[in-house]
C-alpha atoms as an extended CHARMM CRD file, in Angstrom:
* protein
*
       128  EXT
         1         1  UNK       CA              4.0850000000      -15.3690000000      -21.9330000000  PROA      1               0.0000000000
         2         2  UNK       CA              5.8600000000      -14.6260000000      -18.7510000000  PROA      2               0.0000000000
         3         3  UNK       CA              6.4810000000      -16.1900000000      -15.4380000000  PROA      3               0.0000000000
         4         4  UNK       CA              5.1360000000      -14.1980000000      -12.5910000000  PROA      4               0.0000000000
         5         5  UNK       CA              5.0470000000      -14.9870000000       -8.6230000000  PROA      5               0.0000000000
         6         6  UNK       CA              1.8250000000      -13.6120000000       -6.7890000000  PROA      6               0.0000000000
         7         7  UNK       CA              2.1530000000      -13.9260000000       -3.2380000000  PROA      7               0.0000000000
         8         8  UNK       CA             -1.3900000000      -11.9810000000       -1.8520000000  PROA      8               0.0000000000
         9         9  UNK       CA             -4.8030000000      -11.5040000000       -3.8880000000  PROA      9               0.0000000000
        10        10  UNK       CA             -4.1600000000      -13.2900000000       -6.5530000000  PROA      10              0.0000000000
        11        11  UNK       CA             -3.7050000000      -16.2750000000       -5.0880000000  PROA      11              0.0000000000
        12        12  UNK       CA             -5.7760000000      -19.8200000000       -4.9000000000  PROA      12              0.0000000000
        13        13  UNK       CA             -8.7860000000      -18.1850000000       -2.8450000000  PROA      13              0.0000000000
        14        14  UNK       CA             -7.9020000000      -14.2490000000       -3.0900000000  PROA      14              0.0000000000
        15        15  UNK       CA            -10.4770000000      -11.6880000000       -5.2490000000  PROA      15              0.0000000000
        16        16  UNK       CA             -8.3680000000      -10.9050000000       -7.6390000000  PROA      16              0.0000000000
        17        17  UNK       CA             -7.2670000000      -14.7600000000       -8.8120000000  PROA      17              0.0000000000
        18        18  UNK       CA            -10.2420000000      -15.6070000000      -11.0700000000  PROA      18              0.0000000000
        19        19  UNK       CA             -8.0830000000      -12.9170000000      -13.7340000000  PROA      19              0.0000000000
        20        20  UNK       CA             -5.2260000000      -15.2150000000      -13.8690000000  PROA      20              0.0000000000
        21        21  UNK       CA             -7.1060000000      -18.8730000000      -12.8590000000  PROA      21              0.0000000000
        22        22  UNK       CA             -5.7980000000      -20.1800000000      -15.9690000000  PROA      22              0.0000000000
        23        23  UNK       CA             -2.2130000000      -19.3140000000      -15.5370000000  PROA      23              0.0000000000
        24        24  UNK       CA             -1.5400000000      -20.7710000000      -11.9230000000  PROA      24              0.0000000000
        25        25  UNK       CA              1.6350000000      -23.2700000000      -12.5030000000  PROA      25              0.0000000000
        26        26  UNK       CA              1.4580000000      -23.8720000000       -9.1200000000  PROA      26              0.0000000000
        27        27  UNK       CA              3.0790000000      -23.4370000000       -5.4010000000  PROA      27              0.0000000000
        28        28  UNK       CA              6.5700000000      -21.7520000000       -5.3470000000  PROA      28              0.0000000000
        29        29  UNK       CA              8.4620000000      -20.6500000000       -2.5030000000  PROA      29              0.0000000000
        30        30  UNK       CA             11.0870000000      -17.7980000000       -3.1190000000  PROA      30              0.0000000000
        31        31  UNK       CA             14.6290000000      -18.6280000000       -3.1780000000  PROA      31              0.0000000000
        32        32  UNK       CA             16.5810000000      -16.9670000000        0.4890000000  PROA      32              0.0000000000
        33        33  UNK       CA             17.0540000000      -13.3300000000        0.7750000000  PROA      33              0.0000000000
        34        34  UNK       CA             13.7460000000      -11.3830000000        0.7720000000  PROA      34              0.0000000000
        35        35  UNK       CA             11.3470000000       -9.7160000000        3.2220000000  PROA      35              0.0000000000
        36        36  UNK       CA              8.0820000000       -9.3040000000        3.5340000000  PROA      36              0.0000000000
        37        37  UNK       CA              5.6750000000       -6.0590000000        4.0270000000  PROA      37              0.0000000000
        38        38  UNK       CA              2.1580000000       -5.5690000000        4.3520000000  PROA      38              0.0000000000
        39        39  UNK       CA              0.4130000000       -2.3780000000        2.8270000000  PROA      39              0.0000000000
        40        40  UNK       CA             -2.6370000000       -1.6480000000        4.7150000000  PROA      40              0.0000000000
        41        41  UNK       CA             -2.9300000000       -5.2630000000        5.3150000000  PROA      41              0.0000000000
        42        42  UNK       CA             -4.7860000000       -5.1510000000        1.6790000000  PROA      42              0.0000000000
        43        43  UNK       CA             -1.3730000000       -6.1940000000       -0.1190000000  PROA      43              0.0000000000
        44        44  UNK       CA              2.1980000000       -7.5670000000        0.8440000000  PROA      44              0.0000000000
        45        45  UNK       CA              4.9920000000       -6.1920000000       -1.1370000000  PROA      45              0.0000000000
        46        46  UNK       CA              8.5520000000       -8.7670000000       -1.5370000000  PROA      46              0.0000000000
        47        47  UNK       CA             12.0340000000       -6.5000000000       -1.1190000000  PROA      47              0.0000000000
        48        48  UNK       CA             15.0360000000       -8.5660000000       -1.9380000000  PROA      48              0.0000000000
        49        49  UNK       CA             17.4400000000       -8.2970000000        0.8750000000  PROA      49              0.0000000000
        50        50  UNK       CA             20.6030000000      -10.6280000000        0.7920000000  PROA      50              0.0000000000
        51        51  UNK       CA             21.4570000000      -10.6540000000        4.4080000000  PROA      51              0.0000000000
        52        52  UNK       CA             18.3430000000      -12.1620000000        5.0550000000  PROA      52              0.0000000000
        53        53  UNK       CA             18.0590000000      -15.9420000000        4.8060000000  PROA      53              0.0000000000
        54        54  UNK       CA             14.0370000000      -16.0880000000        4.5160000000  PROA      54              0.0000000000
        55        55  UNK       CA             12.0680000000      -17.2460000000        1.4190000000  PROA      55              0.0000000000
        56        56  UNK       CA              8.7710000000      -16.1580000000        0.7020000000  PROA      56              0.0000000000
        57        57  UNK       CA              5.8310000000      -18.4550000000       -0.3590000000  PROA      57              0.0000000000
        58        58  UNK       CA              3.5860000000      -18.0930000000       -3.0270000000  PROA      58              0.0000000000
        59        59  UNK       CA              2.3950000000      -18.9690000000       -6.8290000000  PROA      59              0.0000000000
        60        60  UNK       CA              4.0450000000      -19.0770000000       -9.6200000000  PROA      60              0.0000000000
        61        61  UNK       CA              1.5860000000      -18.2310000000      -12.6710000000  PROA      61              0.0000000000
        62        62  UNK       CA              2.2220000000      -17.8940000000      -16.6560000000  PROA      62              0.0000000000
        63        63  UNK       CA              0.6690000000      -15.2010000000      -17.6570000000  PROA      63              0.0000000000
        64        64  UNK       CA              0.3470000000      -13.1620000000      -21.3560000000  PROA      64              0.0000000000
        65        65  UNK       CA              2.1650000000       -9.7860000000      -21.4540000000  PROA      65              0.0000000000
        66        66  UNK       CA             -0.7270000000       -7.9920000000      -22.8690000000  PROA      66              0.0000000000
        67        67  UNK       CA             -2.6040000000       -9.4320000000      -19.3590000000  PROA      67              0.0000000000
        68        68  UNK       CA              0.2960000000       -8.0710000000      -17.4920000000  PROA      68              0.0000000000
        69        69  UNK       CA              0.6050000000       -4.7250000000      -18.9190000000  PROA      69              0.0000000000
        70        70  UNK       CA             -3.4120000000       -4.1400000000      -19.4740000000  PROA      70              0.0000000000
        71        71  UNK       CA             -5.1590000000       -6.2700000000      -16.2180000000  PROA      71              0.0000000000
        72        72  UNK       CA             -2.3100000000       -6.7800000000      -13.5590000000  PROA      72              0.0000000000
        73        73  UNK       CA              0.1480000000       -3.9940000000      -13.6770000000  PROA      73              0.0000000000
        74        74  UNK       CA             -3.0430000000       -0.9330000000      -13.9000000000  PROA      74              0.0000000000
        75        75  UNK       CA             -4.8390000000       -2.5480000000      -10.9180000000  PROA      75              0.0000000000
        76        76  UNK       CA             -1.5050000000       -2.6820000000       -8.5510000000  PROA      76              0.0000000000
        77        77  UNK       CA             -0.9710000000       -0.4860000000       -5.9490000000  PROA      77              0.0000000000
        78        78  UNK       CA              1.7240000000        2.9860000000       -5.8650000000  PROA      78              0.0000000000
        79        79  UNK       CA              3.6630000000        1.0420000000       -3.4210000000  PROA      79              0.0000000000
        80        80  UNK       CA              4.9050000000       -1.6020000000       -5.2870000000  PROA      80              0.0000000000
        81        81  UNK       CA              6.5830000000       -1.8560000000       -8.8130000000  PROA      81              0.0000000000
        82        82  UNK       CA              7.3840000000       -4.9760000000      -10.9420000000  PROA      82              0.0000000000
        83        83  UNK       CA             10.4550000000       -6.7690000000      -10.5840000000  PROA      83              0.0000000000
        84        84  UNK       CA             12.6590000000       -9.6210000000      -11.3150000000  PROA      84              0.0000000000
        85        85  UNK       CA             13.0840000000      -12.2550000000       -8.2830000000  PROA      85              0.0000000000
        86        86  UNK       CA             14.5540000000      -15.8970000000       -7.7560000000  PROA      86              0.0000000000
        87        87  UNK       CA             12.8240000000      -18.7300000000       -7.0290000000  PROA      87              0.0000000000
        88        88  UNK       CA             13.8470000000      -21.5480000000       -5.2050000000  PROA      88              0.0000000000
        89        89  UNK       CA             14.8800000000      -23.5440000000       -7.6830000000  PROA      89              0.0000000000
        90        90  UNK       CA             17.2550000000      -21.0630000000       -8.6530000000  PROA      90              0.0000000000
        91        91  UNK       CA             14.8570000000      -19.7700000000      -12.0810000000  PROA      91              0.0000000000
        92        92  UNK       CA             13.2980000000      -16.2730000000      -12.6730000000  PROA      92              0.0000000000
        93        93  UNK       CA             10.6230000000      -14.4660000000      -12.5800000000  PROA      93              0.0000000000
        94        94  UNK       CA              8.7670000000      -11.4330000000      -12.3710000000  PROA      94              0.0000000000
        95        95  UNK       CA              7.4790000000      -10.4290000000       -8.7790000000  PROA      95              0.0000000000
        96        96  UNK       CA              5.8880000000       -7.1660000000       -7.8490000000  PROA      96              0.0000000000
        97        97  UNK       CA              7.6760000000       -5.8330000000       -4.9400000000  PROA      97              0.0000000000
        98        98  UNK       CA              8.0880000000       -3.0580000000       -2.5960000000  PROA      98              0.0000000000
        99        99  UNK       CA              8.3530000000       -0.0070000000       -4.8190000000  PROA      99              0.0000000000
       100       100  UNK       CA             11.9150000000        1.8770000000       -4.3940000000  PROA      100             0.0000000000
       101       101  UNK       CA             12.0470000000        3.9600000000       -1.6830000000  PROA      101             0.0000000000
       102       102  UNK       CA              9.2210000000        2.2670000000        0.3930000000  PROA      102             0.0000000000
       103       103  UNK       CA             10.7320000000        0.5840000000        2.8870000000  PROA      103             0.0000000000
       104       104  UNK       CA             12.1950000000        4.0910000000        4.0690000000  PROA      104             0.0000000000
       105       105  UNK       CA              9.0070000000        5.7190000000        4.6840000000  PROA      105             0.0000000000
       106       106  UNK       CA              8.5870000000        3.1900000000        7.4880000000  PROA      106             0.0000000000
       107       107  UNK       CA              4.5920000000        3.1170000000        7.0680000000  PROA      107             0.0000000000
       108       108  UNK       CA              4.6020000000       -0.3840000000        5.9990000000  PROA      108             0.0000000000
       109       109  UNK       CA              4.4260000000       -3.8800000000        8.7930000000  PROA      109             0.0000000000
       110       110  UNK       CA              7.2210000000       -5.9350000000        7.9600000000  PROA      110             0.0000000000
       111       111  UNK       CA              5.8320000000       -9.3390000000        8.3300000000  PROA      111             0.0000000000
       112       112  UNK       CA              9.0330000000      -11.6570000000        6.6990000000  PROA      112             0.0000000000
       113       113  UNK       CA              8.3520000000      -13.4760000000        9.9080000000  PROA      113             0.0000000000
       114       114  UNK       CA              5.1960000000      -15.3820000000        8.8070000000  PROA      114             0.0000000000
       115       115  UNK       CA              6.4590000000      -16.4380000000        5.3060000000  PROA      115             0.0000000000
       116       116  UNK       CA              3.5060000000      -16.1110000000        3.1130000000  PROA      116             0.0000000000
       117       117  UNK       CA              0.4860000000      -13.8940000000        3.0280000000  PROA      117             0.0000000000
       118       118  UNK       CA             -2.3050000000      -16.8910000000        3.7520000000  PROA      118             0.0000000000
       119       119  UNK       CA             -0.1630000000      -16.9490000000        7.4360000000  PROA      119             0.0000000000
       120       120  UNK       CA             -0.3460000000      -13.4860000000        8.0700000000  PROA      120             0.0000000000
       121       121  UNK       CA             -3.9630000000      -13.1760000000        7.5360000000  PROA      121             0.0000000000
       122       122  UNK       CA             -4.9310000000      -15.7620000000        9.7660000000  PROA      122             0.0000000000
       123       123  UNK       CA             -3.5020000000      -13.9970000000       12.3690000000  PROA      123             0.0000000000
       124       124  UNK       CA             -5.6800000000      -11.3280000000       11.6640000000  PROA      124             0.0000000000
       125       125  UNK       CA             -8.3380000000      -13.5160000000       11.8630000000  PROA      125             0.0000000000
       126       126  UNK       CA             -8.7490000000      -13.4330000000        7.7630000000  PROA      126             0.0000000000
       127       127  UNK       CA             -8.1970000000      -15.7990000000        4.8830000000  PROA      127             0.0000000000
       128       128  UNK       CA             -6.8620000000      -15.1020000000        1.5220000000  PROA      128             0.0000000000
């Protein structure tokens, strides 16, 4: 099994969280140090970033490997890539996050500002 933080679709309410329903663990909030993008405002994407003093909320789920490597990881997007983050508790996880070099293409909204996805799509007038 492995610990994994969604922060967009998957979550309570988003299309994608009936594949991992029976995994939520519940609400989590990242530990400080990360920002927040949006791609296409279909995804968000975490980057780590120390100098920042923001956490991130989102759900922390328990997941099989096998689901992760043959249901998750296929159906995520180019722009991000799976990673290890910290909660705020201070315990691991995986995370997918803003794939390397991402941030420097400059095509994604940073939206750290908001702190979770749910908050950033009502101001677009959406829910998750």
């Amino acid at each position: 099994m492995a610990r994994i933080f969604f922060n967009g679709q998957a979550m309570v309410g988003g299309p994608f969280h009936h594949s991992v329903a029976d995994a939520l663990i519940g609400p989590v909030t990242t530990a400080p140090g990360y920002r927040f993008f949006s791609i296409r405002d279909v995804c968000p994407g975490l980057l780590p970033d120390p100098a920042v003093d923001t956490a991130i909320e989102g759900e922390l789920y328990d997941v099989g490997l096998e689901h992760l490597r043959d249901v998750i990881l296929p159906g995520e997007p180019a722009e991000l890539e799976l990673g290890i983050i910290e909660l705020a508790d201070g315990s691991a996880c995986f995370s997918m996050l803003l794939a390397r070099g991402q941030e420097q293409r400059g095509v994604h909204k940073e939206i750290t500002e908001f702190g979770g996805w749910r908050a950033y799509l009502a101001t677009l007038g959406r829910t998750a």
